[in-house]
N, C-alpha and C positions, 0 to 999 in steps of 0.2 A: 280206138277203132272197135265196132262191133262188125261182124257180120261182113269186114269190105267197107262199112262206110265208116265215114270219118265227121266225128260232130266237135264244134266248135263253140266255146264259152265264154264271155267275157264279164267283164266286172270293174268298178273302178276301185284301183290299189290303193290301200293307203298303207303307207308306210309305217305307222306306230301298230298295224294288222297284217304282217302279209300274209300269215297262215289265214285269217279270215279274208280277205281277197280273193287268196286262191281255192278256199274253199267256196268260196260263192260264184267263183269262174265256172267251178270242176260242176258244180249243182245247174248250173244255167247249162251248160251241154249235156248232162244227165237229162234231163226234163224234155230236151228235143227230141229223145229215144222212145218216150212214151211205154218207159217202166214202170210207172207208178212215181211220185211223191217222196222226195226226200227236203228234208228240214233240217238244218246242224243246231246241234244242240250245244258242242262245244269242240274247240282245237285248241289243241296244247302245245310247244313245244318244251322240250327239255334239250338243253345246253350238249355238246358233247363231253364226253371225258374219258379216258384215260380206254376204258373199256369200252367205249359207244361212240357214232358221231353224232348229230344229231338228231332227235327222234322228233316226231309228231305225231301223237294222238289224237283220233277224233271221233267223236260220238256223233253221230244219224238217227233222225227217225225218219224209217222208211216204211212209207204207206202204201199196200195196194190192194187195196177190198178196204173192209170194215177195220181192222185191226193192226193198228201200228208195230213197229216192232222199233225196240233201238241196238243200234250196233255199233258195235266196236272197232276200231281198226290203227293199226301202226305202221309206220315206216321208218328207215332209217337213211339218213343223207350225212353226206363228207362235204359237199359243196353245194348242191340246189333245194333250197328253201321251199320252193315254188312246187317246184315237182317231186320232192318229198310231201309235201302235203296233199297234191293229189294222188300219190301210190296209197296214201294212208286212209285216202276218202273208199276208192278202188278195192282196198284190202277189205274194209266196214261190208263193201256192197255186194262183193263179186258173188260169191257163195250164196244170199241170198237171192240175187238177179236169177242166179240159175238156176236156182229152187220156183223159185216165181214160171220161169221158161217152160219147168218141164210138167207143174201141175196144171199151168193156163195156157197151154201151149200155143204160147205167143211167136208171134213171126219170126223170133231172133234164134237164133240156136243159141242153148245154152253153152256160149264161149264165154269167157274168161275177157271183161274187155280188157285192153291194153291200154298201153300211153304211146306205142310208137306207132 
């Protein structure tokens, strides 16, 4: 949710990718926002253990003018796969969304989107 509105994304799952699934879910409701240009570069998961539950990494490049930028982001899940990977897309993007908001001052207030 930005703003009050609620944007929705879909993708079709495959299952030998679900972190690419839902990365390309998370990207197709990004793009309805009309933030600028994001592209995955790559998602990773790593297993849990002893110290960690599940983590997924994922690398963006997020365009909006001339110059790309690539970002970082992580998350950490005990049980959801799906929405561990888009907290992890969320983490890459948020900070720079809001950088984007307040030098182009675009229609969105710089919030923090969310997942609920």
């Amino acid at each position: 949710a930005l703003n009050e509105s609620t944007y929705t994304g879909q993708a079709r799952y495959d299952a030998s990718d679900p972190t690419g699934s839902a990365t390309a879910a998370f990207l197709n409701a990004f793009h309805q926002m009309g933030l600028g240009e994001v592209t995955p570069i790559f998602t990773h998961e790593i297993p849990g253990y002893l110290a960690h539950g599940n983590l997924v990494i994922t690398k963006l490049r997020y365009k909006c003018g001339e110059h790309p930028t690539d970002l970082l982001g992580i998350a950490e899940s005990h049980h959801d796969l799906i929405l561990c990977t888009v907290r992890a897309c969320l983490d890459a993007l948020n900070r720079r969304v809001a950088l984007y908001c307040l030098d182009n001052s675009c229609p969105a207030e710089p919030n923090r989107i969310s997942t609920e």
